[in-house]
N, C-alpha and C positions, 0 to 999 in steps of 0.2 A: 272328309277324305282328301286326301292330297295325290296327286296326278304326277308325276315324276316320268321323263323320258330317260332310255338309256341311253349311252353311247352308240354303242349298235343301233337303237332305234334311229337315232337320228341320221347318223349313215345313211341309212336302208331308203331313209325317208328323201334326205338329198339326192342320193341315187336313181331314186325313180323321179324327180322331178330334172332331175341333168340327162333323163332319157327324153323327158317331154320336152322338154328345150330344145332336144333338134329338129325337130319341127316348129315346134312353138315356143318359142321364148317366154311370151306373156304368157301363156297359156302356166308355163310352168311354177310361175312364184301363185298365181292363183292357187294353182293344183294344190301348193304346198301350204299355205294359210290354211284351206279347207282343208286338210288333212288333220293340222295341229290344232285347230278349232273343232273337229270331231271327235276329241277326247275329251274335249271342257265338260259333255253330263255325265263322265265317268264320274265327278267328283261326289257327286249326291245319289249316283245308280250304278255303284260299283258292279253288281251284278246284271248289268242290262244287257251286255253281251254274249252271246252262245260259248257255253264249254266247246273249246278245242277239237276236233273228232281226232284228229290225231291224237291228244294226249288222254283225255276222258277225268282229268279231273279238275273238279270244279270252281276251284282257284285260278286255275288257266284258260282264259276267255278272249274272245274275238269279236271285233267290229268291224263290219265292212263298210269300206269307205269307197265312192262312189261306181260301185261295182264292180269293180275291180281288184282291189286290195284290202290285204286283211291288215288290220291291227291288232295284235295278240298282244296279250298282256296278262299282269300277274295281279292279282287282289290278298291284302296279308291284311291284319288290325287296324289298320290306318293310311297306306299307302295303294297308289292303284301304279304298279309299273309298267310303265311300255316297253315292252320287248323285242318287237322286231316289227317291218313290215315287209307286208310280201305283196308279188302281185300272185291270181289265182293261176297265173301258168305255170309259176315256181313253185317246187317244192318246198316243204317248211325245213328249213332245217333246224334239229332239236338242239345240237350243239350250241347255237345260238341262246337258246334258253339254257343253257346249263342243264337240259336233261339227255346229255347222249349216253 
């Protein structure tokens, strides 16, 4: 399986590490390796992630990354898409996914 970020994800992903940065500058390129190293077993356990509870179906899965943040993503025949990331205060929003 092949591991693929979106646009959007990556955004999302900057985003929240240009939040840690105002506090922590080093803290935040850390934050950010770990994050995009926490999808590397997606590649051999597309399925290790919990379905969604917002959306309930099984294609669309979630990792959480150091308690904080989810990593949602898509699993098709071949591909594991990252779709957004959120932190747990945010709401998800579905538009992001292409399900509004």
């Amino acid at each position: 399986m092949r591991v693929v970020w979106t646009l959007v994800a990556v955004e999302r992903a900057y985003e929240a590490a240009a939040y840690i940065a105002r506090d922590k500058p080093e803290a935040a390129s850390t934050w950010l390796e770990g994050l995009f190293k926490s999808t590397d077993g997606l590649e051999d356990f597309p399925q290790s992630g919990r379905i969604v509870p917002e959306i309930g179906l099984p294609e669309y899965r979630e990792i959480v990354y150091r308690k904080s943040h989810r990593v949602v993503y898509n699993v098709d025949k071949s591909t594991v898409s990252i779709l957004t990331v959120r932190n747990f205060a945010q709401l998800l929003d579905l538009a992001e996914l292409g399900l509004d």
